[in-house]
C-alpha positions in Angstrom: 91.4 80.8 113.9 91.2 76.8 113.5 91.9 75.3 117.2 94.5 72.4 116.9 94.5 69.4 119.7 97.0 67.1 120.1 97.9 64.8 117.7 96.6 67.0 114.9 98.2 67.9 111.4 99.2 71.7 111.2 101.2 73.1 108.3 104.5 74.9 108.5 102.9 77.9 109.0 100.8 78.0 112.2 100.6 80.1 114.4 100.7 79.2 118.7 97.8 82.3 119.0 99.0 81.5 123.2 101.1 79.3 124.8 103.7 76.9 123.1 103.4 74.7 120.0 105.5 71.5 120.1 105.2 69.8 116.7 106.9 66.6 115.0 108.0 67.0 112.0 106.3 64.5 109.2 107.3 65.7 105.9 110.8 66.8 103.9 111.4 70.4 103.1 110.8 70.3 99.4 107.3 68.3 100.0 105.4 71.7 102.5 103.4 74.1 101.3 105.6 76.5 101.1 107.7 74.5 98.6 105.1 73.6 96.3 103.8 77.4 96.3 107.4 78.0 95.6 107.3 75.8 92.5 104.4 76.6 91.1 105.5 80.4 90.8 108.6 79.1 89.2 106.3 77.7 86.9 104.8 79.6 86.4 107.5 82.3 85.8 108.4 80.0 83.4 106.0 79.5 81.2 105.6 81.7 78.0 102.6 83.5 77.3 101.0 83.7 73.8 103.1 87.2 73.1 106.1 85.6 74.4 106.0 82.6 71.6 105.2 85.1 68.8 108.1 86.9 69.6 110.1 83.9 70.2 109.1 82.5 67.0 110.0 86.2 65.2 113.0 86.4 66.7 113.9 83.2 65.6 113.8 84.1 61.8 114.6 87.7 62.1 118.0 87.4 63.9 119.5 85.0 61.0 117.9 87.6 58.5 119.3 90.7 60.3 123.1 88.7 60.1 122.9 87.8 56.4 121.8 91.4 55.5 124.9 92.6 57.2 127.4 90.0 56.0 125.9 91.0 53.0 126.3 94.6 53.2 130.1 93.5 53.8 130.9 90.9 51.2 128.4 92.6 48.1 131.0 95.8 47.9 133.9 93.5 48.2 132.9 91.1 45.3 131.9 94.6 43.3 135.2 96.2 43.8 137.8 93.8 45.5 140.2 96.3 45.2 138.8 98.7 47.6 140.8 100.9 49.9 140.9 99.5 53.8 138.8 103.0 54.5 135.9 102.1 52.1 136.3 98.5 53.3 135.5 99.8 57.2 133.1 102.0 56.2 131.0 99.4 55.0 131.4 97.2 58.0 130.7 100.2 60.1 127.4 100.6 57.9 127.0 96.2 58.6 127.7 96.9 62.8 125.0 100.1 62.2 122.4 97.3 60.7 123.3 94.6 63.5 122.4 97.2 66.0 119.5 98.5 64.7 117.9 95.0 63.9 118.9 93.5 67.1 115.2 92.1 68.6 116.8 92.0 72.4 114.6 94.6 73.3 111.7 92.8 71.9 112.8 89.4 73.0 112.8 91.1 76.6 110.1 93.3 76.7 107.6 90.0 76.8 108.7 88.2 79.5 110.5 90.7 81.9 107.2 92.4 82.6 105.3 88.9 83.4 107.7 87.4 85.1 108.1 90.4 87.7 103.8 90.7 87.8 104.2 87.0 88.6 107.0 86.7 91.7 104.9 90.8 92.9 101.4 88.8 93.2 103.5 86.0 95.0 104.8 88.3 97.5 101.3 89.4 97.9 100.1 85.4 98.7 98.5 85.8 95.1 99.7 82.8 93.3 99.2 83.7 89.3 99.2 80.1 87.2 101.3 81.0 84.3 101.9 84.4 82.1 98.9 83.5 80.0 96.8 84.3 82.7 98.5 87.2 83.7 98.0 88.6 79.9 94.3 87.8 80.1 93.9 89.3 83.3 94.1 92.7 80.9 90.6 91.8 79.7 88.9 91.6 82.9 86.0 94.2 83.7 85.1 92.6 86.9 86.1 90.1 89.7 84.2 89.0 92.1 85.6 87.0 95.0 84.0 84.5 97.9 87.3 83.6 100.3 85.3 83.9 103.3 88.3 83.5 106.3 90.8 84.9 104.0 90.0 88.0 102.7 87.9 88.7 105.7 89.7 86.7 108.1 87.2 85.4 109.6 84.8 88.1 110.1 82.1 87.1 108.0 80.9 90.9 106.3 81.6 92.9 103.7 84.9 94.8 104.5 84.8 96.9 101.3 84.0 97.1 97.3 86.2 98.7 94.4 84.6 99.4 90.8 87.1 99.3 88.2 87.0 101.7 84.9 83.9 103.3 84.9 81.8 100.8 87.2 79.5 101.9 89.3 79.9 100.0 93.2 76.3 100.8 93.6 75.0 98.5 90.9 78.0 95.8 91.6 76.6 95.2 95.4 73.0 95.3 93.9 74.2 92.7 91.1 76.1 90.2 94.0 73.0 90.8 96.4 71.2 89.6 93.4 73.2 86.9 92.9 73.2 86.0 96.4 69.6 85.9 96.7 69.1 82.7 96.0 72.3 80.9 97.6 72.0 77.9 100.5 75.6 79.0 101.5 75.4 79.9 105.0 76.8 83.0 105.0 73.9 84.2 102.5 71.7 86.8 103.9 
């Protein structure tokens, strides 16, 4: 805990740990913490990852193609027999519909960014703030992370509160390899 006298800034979201906190506001809404936090995860949200664009860019030739080949399927039939009972001429736009709904990339268009931008607004509830979907997609390649947010992941209680090993890491050799790393550190919380 930071202790606050008067006439110090606090942010929006401080806490009174006792007693009463009687605070002036300085700032508009849209210019807190909070706000910009918010806007970066819109954003973020909005920005297209690498996938995303190739399947943009697919889509944006494919869908085109998909219509001609079933206009086509219509009109080729009609210019070979134009005569053609009403029957024939719904069977082939049945057969035209079929191709439409086949061929249609929605579930490709959405199956890019739904995912990334529900990973993106889950990590925001959990005050993880993920820059754009390109960074969520290379999170997929990372072995290891190692973190140093002493006060906020340990709030304040300067220790080692716990380790994970991902895949087939060993948490052994990962404490042994940040000791290691350690070692040699001025920062004052090095041992």
């Amino acid at each position: 805990a930071t202790l606050r006298k008067k006439g110090d800034e606090v942010s929006a979201n401080t806490i009174a740990a006792s007693g009463y906190l009687e605070v002036e506001v300085t700032k508009r809404a849209d210019e807190s913490s909070t706000a910009t936090l918010r806007r970066m995860v819109e954003e973020a949200q909005a920005s297209e990852s690498r996938t995303q664009q190739i399947v943009s860019r697919f889509a944006r030739y494919f869908v085109p193609a998909a219509l001609l080949v079933a206009i086509l399927v219509i009109v080729i039939p009609l210019l070979v027999n134009p005569s053609m009972k009403k029957s024939t001429l719904n069977e082939w736009i049945q057969k035209a519909l079929v191709i439409l709904i086949v061929a249609c990339p929605c579930s490709l268009v959405l199956a890019a960014p739904v995912p990334c931008v529900g990973a993106i607004g889950a990590a925001a509830k959990h005050q993880t703030l993920i820059k754009s979907s390109e960074t969520l997609e290379a999170l997929a390649a990372v072995d290891a992370v190692f973190t140093d947010k002493t006060g906020t992941l340990t709030q304040g209680r300067c220790r080692v509160v716990g380790q994970v090993a991902f895949g087939d890491g060993d948490a052994a050799a990962a404490l042994g390899a940040a000791a290691a790393l350690e070692a040699r550190s001025a920062h004052p919380l090095a041992t």
